[in-house]
N, CA and C atoms as a LAMMPS dump frame, in Angstrom:
ITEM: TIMESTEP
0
ITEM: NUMBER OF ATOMS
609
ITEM: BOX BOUNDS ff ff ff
-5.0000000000000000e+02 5.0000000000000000e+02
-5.0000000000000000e+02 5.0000000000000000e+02
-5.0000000000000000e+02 5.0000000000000000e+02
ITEM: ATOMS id mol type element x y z
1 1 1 N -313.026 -118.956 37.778
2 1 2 C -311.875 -118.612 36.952
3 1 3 C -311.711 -119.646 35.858
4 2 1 N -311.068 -119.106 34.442
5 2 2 C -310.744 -120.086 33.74
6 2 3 C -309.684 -119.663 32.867
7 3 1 N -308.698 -120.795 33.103
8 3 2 C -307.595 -120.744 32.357
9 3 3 C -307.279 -121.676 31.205
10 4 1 N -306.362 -122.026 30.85
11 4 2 C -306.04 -123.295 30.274
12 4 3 C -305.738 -124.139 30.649
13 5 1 N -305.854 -125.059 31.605
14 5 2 C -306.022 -126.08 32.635
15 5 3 C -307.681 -126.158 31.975
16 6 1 N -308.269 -125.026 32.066
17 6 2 C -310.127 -125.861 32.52
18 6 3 C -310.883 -125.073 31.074
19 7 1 N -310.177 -125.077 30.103
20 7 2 C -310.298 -124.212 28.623
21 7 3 C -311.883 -125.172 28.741
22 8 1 N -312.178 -126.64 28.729
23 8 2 C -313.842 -127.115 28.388
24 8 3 C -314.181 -126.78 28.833
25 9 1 N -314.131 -126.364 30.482
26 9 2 C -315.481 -125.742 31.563
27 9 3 C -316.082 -124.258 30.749
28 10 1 N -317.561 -124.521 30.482
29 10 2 C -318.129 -123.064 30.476
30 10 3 C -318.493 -121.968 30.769
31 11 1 N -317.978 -122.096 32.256
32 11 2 C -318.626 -121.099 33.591
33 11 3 C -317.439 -119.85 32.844
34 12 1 N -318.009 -118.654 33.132
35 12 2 C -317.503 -117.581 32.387
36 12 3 C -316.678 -116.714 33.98
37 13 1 N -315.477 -116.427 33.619
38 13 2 C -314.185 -116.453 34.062
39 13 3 C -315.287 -115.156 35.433
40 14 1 N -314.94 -115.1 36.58
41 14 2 C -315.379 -114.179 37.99
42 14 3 C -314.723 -112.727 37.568
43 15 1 N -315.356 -111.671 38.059
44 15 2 C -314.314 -110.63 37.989
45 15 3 C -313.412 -110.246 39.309
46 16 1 N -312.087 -109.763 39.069
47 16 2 C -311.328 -110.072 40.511
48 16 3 C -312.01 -109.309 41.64
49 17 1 N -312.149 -109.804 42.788
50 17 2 C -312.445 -109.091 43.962
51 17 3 C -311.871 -107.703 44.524
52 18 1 N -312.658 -106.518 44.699
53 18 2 C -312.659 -105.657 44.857
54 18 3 C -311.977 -105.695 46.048
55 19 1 N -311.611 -104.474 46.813
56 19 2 C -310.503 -103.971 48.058
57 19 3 C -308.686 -104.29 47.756
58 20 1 N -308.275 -103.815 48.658
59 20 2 C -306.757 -103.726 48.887
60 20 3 C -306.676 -105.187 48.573
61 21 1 N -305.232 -104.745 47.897
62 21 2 C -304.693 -106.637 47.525
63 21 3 C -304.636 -107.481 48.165
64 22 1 N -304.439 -107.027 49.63
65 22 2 C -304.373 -108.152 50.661
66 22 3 C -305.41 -108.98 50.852
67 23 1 N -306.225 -108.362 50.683
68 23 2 C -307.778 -108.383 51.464
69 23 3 C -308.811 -109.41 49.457
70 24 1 N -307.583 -108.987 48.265
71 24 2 C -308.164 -109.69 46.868
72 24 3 C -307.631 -110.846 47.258
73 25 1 N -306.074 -110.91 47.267
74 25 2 C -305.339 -112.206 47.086
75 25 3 C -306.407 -113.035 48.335
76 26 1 N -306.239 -112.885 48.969
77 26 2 C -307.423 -113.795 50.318
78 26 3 C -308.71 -114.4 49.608
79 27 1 N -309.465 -113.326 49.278
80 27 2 C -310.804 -113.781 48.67
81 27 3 C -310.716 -114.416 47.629
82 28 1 N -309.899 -114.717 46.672
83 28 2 C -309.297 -115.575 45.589
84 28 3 C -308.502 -116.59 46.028
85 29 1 N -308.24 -116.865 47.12
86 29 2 C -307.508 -117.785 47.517
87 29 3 C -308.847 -118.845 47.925
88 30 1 N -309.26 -118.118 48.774
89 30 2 C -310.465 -118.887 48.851
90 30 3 C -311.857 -119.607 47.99
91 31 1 N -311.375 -118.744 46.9
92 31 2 C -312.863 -119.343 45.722
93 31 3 C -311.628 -120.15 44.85
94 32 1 N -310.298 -119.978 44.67
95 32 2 C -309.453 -120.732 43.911
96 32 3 C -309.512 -122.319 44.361
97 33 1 N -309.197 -122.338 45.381
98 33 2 C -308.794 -123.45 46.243
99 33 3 C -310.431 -124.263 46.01
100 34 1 N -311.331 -123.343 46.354
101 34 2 C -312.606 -124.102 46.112
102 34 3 C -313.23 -124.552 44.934
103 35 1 N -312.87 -123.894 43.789
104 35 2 C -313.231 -124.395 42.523
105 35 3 C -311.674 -125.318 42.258
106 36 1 N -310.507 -125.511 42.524
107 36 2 C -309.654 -126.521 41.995
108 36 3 C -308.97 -126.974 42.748
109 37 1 N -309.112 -126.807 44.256
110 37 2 C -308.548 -127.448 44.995
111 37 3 C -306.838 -127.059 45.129
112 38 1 N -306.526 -127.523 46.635
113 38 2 C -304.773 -127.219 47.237
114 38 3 C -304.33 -127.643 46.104
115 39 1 N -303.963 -128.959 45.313
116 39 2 C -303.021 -129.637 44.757
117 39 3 C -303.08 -128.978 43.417
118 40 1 N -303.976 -128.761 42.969
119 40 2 C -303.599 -127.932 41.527
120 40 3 C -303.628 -126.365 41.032
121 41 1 N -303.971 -125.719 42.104
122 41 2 C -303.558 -124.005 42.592
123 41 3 C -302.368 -124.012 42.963
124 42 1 N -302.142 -122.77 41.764
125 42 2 C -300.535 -122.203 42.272
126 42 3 C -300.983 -120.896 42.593
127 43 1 N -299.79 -120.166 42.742
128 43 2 C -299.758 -118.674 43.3
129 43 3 C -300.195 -117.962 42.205
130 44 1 N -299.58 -118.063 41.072
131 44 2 C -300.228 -118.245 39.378
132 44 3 C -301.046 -117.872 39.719
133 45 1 N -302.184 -118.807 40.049
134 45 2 C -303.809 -118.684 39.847
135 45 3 C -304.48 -118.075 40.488
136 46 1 N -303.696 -117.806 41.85
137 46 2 C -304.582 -116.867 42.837
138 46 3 C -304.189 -115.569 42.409
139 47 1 N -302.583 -115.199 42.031
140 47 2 C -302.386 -113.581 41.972
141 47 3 C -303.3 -113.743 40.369
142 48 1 N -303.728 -114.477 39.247
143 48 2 C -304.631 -113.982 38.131
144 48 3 C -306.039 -113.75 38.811
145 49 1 N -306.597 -114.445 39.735
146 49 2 C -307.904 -114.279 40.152
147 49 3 C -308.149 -113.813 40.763
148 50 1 N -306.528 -112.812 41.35
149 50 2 C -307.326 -111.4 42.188
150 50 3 C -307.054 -109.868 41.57
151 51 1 N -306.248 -110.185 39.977
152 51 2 C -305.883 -109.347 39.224
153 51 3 C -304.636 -108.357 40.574
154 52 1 N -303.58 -109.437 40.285
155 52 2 C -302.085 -109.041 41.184
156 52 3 C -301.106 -109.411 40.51
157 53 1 N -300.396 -108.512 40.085
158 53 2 C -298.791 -109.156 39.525
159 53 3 C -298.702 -110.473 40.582
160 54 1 N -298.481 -111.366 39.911
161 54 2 C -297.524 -112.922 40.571
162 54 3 C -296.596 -112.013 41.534
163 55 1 N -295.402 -111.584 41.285
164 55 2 C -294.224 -110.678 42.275
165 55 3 C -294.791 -110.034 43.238
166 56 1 N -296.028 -109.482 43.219
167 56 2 C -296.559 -108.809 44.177
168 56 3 C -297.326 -109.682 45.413
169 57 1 N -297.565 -110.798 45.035
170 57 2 C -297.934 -111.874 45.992
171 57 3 C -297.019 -111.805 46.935
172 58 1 N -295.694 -112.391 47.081
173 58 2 C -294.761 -112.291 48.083
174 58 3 C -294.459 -111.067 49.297
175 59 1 N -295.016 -109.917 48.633
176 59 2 C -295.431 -108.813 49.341
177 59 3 C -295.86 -109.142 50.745
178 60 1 N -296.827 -109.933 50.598
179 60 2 C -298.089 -110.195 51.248
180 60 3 C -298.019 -111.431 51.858
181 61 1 N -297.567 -112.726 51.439
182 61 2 C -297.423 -113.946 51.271
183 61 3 C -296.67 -114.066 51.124
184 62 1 N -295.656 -114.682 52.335
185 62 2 C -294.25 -115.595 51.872
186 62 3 C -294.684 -117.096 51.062
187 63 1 N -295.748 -118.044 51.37
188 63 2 C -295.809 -119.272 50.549
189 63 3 C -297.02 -119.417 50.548
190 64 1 N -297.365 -120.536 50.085
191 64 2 C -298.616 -120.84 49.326
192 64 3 C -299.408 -121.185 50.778
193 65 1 N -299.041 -121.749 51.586
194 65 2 C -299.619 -122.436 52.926
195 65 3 C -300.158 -121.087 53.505
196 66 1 N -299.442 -119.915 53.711
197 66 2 C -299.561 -118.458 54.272
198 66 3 C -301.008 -118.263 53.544
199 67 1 N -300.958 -118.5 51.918
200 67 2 C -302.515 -117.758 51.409
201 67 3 C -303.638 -118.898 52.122
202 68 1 N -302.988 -120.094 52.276
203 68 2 C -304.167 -121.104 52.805
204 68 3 C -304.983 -120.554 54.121
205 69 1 N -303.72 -120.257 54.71
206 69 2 C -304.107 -119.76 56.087
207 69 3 C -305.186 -118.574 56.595
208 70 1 N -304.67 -117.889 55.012
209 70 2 C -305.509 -115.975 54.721
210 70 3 C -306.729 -116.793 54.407
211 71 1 N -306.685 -117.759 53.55
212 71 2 C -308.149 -118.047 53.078
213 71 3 C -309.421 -118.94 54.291
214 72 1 N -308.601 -119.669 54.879
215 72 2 C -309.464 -120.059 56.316
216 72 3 C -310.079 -118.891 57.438
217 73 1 N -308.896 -117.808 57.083
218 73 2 C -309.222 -117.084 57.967
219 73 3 C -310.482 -115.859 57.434
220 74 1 N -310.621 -116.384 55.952
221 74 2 C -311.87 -116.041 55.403
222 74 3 C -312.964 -116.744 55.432
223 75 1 N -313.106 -117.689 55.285
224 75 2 C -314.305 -118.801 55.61
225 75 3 C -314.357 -118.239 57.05
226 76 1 N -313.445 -118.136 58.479
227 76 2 C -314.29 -117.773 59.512
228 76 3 C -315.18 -116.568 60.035
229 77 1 N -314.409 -115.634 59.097
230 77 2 C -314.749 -114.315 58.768
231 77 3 C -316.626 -114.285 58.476
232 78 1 N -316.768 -115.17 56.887
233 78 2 C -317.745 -115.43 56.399
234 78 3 C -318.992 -115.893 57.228
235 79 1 N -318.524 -117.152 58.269
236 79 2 C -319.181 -117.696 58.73
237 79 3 C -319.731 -116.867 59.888
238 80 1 N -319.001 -115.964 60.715
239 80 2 C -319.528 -115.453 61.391
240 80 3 C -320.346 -113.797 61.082
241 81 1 N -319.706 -113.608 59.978
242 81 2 C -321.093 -112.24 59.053
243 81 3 C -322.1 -113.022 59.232
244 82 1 N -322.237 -114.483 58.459
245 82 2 C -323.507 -115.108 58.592
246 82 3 C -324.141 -115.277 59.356
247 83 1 N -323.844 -115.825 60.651
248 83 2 C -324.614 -116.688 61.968
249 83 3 C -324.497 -115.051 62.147
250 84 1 N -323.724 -113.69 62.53
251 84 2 C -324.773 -112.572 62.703
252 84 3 C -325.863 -112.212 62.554
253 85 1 N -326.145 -112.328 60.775
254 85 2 C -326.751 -111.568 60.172
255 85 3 C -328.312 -112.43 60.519
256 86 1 N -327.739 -113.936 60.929
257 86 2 C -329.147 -114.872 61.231
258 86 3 C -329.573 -114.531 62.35
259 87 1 N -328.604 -114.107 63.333
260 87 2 C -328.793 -114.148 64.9
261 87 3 C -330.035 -112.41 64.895
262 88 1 N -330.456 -111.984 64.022
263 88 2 C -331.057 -111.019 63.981
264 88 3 C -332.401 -111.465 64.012
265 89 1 N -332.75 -112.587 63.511
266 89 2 C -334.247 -113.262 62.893
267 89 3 C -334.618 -113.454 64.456
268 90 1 N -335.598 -113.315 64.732
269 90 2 C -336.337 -113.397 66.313
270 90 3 C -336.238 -114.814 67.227
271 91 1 N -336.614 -115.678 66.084
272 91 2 C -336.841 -117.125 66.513
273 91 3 C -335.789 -117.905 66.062
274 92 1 N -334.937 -119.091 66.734
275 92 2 C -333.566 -119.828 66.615
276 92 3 C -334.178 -120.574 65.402
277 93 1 N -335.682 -120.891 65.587
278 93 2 C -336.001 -121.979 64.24
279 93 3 C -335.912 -121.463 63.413
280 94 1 N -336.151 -120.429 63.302
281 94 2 C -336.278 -119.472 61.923
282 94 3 C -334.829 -119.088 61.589
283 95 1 N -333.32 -119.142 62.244
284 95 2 C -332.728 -118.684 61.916
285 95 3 C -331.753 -120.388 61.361
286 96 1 N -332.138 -121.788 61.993
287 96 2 C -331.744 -122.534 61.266
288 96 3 C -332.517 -123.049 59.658
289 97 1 N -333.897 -122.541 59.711
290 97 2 C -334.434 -122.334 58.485
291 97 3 C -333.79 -121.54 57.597
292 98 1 N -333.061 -120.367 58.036
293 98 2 C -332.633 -119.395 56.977
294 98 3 C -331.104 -120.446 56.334
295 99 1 N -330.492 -120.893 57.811
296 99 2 C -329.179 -121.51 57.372
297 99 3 C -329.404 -122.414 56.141
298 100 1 N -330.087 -123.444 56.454
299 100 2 C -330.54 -124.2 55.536
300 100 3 C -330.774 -123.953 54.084
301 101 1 N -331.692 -122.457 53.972
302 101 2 C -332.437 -122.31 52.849
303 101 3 C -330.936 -121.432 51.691
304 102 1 N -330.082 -120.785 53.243
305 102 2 C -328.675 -120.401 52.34
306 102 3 C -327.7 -121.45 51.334
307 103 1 N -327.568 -122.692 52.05
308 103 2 C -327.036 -123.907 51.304
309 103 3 C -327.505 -124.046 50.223
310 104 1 N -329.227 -124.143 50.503
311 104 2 C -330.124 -124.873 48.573
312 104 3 C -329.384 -123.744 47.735
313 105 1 N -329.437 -122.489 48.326
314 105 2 C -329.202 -121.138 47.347
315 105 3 C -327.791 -121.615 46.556
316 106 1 N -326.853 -122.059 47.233
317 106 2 C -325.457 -122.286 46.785
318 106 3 C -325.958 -123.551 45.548
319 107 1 N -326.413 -124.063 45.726
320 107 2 C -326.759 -125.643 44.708
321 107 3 C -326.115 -125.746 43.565
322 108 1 N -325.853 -124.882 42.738
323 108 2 C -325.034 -124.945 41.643
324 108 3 C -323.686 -125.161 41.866
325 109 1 N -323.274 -123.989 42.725
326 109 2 C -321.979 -124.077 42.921
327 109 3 C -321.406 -124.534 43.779
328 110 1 N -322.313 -125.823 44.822
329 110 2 C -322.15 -126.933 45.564
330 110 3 C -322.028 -128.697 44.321
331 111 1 N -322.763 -128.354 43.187
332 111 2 C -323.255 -129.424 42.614
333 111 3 C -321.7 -129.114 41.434
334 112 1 N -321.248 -127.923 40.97
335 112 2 C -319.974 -127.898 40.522
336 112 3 C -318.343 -127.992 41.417
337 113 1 N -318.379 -127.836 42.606
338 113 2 C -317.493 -127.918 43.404
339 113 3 C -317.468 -128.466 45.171
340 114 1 N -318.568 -128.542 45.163
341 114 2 C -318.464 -129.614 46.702
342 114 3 C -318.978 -128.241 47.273
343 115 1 N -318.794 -128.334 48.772
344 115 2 C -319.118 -127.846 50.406
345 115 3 C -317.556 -126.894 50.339
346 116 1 N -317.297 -125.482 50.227
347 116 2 C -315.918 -124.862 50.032
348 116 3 C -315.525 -125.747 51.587
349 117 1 N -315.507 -125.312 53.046
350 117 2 C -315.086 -125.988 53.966
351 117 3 C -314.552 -127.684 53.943
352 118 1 N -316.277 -128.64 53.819
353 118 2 C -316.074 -129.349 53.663
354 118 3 C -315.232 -130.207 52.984
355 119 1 N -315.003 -129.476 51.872
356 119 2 C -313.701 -129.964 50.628
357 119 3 C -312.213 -129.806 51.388
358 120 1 N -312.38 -128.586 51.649
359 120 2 C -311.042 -127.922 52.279
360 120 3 C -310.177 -128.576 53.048
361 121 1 N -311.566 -129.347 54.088
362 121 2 C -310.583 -129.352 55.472
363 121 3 C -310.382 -130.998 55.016
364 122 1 N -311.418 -131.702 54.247
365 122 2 C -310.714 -132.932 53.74
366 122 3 C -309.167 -133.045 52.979
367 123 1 N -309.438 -132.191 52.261
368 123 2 C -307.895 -132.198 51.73
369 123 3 C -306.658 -132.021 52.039
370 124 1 N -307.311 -130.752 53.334
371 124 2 C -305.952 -130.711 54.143
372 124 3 C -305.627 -131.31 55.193
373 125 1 N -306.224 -132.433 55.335
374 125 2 C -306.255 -133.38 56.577
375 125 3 C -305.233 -134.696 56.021
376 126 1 N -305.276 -134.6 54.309
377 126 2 C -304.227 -135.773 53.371
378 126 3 C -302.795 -134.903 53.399
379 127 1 N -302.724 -133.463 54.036
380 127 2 C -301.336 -133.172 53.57
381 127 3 C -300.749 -132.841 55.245
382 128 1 N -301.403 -132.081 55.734
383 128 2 C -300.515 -131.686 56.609
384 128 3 C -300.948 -132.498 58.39
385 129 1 N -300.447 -132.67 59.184
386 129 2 C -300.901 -132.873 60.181
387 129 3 C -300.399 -131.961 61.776
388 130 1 N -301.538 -131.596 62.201
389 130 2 C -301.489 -130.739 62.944
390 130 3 C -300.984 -129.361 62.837
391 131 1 N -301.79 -128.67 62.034
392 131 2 C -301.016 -127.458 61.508
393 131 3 C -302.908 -126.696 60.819
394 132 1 N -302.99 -126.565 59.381
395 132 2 C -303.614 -125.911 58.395
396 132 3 C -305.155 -127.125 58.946
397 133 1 N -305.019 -128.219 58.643
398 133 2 C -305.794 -129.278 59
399 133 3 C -306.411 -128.997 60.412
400 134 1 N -305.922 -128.738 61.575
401 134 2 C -306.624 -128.357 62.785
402 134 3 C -307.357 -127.493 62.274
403 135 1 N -307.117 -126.23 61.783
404 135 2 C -307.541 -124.973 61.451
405 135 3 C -308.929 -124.809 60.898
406 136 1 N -308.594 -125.734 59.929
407 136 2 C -309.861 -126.115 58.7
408 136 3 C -311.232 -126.625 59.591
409 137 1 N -310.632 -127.826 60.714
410 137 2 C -311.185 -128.128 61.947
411 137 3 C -312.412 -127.565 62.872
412 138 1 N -311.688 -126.265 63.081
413 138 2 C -312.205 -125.088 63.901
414 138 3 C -313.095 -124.725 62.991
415 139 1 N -312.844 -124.164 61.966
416 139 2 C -314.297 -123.54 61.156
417 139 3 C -315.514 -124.525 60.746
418 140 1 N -315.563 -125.659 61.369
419 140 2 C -316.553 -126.809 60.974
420 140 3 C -316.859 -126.716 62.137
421 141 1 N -316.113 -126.434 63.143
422 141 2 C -316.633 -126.861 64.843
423 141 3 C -317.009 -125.365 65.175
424 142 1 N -316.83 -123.99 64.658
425 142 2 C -317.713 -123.032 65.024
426 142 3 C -319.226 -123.085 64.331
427 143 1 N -319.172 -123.273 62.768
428 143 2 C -320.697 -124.172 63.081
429 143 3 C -321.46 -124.73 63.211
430 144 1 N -320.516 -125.54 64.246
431 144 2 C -321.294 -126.743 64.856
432 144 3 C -321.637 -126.091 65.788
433 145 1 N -320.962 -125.493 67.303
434 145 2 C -321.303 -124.823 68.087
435 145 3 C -322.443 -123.871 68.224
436 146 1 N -322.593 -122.825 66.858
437 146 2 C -323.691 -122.388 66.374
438 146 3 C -324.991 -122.706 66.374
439 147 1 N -325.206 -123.952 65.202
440 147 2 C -325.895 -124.746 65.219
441 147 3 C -326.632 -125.578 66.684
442 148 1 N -325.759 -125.914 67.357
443 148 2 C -326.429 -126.693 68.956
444 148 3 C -326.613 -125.487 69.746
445 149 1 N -326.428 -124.015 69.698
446 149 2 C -326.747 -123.321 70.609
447 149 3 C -328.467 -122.925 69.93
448 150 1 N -328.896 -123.133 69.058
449 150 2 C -329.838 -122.796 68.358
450 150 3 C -330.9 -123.551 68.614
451 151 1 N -329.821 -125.045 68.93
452 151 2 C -331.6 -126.151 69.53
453 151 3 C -331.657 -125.911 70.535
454 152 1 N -330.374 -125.508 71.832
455 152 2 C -330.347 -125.332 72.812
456 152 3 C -331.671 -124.291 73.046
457 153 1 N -331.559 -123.203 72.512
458 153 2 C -332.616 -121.788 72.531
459 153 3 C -334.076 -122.139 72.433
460 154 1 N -333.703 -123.631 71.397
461 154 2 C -335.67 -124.008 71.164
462 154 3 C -336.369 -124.732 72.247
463 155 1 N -334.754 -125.371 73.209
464 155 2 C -335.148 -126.268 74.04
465 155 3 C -335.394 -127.308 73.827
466 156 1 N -334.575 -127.933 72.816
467 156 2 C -334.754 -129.44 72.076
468 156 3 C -333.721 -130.416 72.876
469 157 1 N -334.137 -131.533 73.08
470 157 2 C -333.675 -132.487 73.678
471 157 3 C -332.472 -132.741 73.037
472 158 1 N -330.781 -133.227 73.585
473 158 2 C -330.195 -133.52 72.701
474 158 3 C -329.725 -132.14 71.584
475 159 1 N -329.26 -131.152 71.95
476 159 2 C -329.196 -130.13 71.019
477 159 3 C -327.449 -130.319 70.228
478 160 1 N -326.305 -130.945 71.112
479 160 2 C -324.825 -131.182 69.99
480 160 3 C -325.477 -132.416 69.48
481 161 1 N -326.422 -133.402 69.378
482 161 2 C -326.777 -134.7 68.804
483 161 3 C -327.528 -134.305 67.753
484 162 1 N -328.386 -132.953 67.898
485 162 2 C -329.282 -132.658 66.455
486 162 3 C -328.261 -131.494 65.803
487 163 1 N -327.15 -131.103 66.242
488 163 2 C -326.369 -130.075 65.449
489 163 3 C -325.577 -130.882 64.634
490 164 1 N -324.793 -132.166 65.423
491 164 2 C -324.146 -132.936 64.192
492 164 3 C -325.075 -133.683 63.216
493 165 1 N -325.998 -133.86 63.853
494 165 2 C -327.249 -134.438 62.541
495 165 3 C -327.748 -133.727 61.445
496 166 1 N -327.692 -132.179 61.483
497 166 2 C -327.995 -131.35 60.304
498 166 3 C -326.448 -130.881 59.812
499 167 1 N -325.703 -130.996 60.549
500 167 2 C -324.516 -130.556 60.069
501 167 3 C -323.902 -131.604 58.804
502 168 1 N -324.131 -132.928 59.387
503 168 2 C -323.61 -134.324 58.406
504 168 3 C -324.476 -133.828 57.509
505 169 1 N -325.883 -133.95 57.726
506 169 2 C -326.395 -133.816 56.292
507 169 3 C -326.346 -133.138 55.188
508 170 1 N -325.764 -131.742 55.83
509 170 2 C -325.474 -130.677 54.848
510 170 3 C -324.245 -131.33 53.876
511 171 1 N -323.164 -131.944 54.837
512 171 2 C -322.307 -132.577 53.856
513 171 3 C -322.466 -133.437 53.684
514 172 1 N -323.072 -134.509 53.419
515 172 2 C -323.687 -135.691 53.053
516 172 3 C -324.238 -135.191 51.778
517 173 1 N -325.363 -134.265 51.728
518 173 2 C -325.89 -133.72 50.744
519 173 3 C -325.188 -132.785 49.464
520 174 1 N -324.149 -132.204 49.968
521 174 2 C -323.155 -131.525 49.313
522 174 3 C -322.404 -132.375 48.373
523 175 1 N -321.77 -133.362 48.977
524 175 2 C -321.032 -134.255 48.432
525 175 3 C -321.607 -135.373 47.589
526 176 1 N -322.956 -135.656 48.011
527 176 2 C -323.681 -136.43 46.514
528 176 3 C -323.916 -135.496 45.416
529 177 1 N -324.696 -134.405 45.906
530 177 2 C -324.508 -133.162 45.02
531 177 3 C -323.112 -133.063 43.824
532 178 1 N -322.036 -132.827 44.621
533 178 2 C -320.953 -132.945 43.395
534 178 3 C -320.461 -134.068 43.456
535 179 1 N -320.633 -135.089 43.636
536 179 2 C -320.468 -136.259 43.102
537 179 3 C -321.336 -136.66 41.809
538 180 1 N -322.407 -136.26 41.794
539 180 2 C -323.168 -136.6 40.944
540 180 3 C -323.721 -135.371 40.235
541 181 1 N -322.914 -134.116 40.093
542 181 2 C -323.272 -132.986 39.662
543 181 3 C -325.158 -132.889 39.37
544 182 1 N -325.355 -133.032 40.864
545 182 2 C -327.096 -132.911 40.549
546 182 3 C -327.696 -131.561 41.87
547 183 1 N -327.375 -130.466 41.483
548 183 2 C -327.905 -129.747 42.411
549 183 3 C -329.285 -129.736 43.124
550 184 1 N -330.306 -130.339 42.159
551 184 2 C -331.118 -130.239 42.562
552 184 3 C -331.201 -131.332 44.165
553 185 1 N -330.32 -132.147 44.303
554 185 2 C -330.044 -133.247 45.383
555 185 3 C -330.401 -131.437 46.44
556 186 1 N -329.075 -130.802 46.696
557 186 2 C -329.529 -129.701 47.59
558 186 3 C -330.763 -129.608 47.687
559 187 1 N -331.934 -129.395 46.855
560 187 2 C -332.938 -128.684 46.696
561 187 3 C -333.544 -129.852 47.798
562 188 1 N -333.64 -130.892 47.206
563 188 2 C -334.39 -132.057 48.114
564 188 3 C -334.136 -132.303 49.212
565 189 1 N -333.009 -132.497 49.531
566 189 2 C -332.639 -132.481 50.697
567 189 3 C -332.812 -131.237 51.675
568 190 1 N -332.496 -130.247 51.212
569 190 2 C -332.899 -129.095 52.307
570 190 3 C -333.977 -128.849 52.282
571 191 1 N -335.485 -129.265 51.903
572 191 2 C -336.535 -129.034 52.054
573 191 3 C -337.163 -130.085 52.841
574 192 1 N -336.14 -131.57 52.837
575 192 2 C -336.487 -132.192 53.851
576 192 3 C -335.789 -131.99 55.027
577 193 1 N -334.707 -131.004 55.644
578 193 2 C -334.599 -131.106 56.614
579 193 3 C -335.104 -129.961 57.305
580 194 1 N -335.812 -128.784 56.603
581 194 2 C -336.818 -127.9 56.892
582 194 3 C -338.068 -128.434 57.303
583 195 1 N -338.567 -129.493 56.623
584 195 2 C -339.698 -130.33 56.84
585 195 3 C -339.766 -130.89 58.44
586 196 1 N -338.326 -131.586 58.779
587 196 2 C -337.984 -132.074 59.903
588 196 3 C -337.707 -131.075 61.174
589 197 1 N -337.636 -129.95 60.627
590 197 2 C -337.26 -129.218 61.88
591 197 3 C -338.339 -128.796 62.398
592 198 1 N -339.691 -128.08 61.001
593 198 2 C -340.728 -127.442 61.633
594 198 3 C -340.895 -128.689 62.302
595 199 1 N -341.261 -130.007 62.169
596 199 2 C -341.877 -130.811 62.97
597 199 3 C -341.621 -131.659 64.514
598 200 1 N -340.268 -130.478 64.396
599 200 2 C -339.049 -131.025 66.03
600 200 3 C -340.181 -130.358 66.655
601 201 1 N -340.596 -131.307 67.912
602 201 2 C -340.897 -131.308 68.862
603 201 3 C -340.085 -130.706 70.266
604 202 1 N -340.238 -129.268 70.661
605 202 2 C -339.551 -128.881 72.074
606 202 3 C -339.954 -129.127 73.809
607 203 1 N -339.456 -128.936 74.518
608 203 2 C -339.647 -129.082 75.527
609 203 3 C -340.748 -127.788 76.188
């Protein structure tokens, strides 16, 4: 999205998300928050980026925390279409290969805005406590869970010790990525931890 707040950025404005408003305002809540973050999204910006009268938000949404909540509850949504759509691939290696090779795919829009989760649940860990912040929590710890049931399947020694080890790296890698707006960091990095996996040794 671009308004007048981000008039220099060149990225050319999204078109609003298709389905019932409930189901727009959500999916714009979620790419809002991720391209500018809790503190400088208003309701403003989500009812323009899901093409919703502002008044019609309240419909749907009593406050801004309510769309936070719609929008986590989209990231878990997301996450689990995904780990489905992987859980189809025959072999667990092959389906943390695919995970992996999905991240490099994001690289741009990891290297312009961070890890959407990873950002998320940092930020909301500075505002609220025990509330939105747990929440954010859970969708990092379903794929983590994911992830260690996958070494578990290969029979790798240590399988929650190698799930938080590819998991950090993804955000490790994310976050130099937009720190240093260098996508290609993704590229390198996920080809070395593809490198590392074909070469995990199982039981």
């Amino acid at each position: 999205m671009t308004d007048s707040k981000d008039s220099e950025d060149s990225e050319p404005a999204r078109s609003a998300p298709a389905g019932g408003k409930r189901q727009r305002l959500t999916t714009a809540t979620a790419r809002v928050l991720h391209e500018q973050g809790v503190e400088r999204t208003t309701i403003a910006d989500i009812a323009r980026a899901a093409d919703v009268p502002t008044g019609n938000v309240y419909y749907y949404f009593k406050t801004k925390d309510e769309l936070i909540e719609a929008a986590l509850s989209e990231h878990t949504g997301n996450l689990a279409t995904l780990t489905a759509r992987l859980d189809r691939l025959p072999d667990p290696r092959a389906r943390l290969k695919a995970l992996i090779g999905g991240w490099v795919d994001q690289k741009d829009i990891t290297a312009r805005h961070g890890c959407p989760m990873g950002t998320l649940a940092v930020e909301l860990d500075k505002r609220y406590e025990d509330g939105l912040d747990v929440t954010a929590g859970q969708v990092v710890r379903q794929l983590l869970e994911w992830v260690e049931e996958q070494y578990r399947q290969l029979g790798a020694t240590d399988p929650e010790g190698l799930a938080l080890t590819l998991v950090a790296a993804y955000q490790g890698m994310s976050l130099l990525s937009n720190a240093l707006r260098d996508p290609e960091i993704m590229t390198r990095e996920g080809a070395r931890l593809i490198r590392e996996l074909e070469a995990l040794t199982v039981v």
